[in-house]
N, C-alpha and C positions, 0 to 999 in steps of 0.2 A: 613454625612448629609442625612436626612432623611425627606421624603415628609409624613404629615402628616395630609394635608386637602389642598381640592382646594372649587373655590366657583366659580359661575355666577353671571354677576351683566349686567344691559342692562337699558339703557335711552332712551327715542323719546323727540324730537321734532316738531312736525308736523303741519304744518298750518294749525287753524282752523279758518273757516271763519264765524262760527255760534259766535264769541265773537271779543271782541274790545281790545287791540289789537290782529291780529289771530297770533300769536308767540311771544315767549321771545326771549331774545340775548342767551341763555341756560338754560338747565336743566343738574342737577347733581343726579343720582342714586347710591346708596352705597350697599353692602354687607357687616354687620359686623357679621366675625369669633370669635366667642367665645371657647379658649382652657386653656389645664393646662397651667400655668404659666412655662415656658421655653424660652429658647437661638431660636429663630429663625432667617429666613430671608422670606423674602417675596417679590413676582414679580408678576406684573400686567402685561397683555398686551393685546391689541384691538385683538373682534376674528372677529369684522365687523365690518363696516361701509356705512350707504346706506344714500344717500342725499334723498330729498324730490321731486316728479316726476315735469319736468319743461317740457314744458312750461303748464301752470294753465288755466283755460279758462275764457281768457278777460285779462291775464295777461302775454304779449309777452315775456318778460325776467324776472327773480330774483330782486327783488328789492337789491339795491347794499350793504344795511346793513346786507344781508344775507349770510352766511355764515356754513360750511358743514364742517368743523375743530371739532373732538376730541380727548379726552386724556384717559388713566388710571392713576390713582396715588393710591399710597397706605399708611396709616395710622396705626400710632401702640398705642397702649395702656399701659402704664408702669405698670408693674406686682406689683410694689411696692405701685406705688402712687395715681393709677386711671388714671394719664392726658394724654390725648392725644397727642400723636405727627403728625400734619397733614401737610405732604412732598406733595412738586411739582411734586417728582419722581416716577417711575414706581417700583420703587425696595428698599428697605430698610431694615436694621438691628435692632434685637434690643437684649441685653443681658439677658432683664428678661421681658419678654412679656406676659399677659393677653389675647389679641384680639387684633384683625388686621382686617382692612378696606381697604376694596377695591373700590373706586368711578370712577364711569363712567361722562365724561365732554363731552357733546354734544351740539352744538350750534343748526343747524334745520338738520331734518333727523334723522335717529334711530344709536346707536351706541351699541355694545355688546363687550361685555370683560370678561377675565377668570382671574383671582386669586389662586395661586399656595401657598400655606406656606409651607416651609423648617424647621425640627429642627436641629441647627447648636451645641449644644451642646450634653455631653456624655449623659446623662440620656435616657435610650432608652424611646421612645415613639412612640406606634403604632397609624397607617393611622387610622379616623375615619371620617364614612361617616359623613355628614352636618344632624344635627336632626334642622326645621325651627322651631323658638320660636317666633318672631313677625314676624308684615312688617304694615307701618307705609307708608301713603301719607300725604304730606304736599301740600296743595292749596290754590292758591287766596280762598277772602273768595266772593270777588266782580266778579269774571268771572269764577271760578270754575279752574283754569289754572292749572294743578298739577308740582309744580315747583322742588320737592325732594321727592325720596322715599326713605325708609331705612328697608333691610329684614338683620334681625337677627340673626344667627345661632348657635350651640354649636357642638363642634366635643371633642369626649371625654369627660370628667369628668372637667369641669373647678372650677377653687379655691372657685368663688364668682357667684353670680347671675346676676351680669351683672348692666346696669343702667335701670333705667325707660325710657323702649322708647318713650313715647309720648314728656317727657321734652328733650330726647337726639335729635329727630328728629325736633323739633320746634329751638333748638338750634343750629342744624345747620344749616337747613335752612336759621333763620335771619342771621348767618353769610354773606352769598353771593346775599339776595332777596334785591331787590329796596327799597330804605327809602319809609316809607308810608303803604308798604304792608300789608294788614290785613291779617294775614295766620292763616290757622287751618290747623289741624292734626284728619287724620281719623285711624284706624283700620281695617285692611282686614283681612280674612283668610287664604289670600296664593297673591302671586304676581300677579302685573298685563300681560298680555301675551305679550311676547316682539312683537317689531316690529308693533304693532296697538297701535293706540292713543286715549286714554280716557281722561276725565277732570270732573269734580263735577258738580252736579246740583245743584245751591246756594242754590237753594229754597225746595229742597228735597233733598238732602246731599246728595244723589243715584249717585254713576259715571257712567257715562256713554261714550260709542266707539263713537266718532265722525269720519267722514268721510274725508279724506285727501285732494280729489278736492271738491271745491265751486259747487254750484249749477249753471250751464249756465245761 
């Protein structure tokens, strides 16, 4: 067994008090590895986790829906057929693999996670660094909320091109976004910096760092 690509992947959630609501119930960030098609295995695990600073000013305790619980889980890509297989768990197999996703589940507070891929089969295949190809926000289109991100990568020489990320990122998003949501999908040049918290400016599509405490 042989390690052949790791990856970073990191979500916030932070109160913002400049929009209505200031927090979702989570955000979910992903990293998808793009490699040759091979026997893998693949393990996620939190390399952080920091809650949001309490007490807020004018706001003695946590309102009780809030919540500082995340996860890693990791996702494969059948080398055969395109589909995705998207597991609860931190670890997963797969015999003929394309790409593997690694998602960070963060409720409020920032959370950061590593992504490890193994090849478990004989064909040798050597470690290649991460070359980044997209990265992809998905946001309220009404409060600018940035609710999923999705950065890209390829390690080595893969079989196929990969999918269209703007349809792949919008499509998961609706997967877990509130009915009603109006969401768009923007294009960056490179990730947003972990640990600080940005959101969309509706009215000039510009993101921008919002600030964690409320104004006294």
């Amino acid at each position: 067994m042989e390690l052949i690509a790791s990856a970073d992947v990191a979500a916030d959630n932070i109160l913002d008090y400049s929009v209505s609501p200031a927090a979702q119930a989570y955000v979910i960030a992903e990293h998808i590895v793009r490699i040759p098609r091979c026997q893998v295995l693949a393990v996620g695990s939190l390399s952080n986790v920091q809650p949001p600073d309490y007490p807020f000013p004018g706001v003695p305790s946590a309102p009780r829906y809030f919540s500082t619980g995340a996860h890693v889980y990791v996702s494969l890509q059948d080398g055969a057929t395109g589909k995705w297989d998207y597991t609860v768990a931190a670890r997963a197999e797969s015999n003929d693999c394309r790409a593997v996703g690694f998602r960070v589940f963060v409720h409020q507070g920032w959370a950061g996670g590593v992504g490890l891929i193994f090849r478990t089969g004989i064909a040798p295949l050597p470690y290649g660094q991460l070359v980044q190809e997209h990265y992809r926000i998905v946001f309220d289109a009404i409060t600018g909320i940035i609710c999923y991100t999705a950065t890209t990568s390829r390690s080595g020489k893969p079989d196929d091109d990969g999918e269209d990320p703007d349809e792949y990122a919008i499509r998961a998003a609706r997967d877990f976004a509130p009915d009603g949501v109006q969401l768009r999908v923007r294009s960056l040049d490179r990730p947003l910096p972990p640990g600080r918290h940005f959101r969309v400016d509706p009215a000039s599509g510009s993101v921008i760092e919002v600030q964690q405490r409320p104004t006294p």
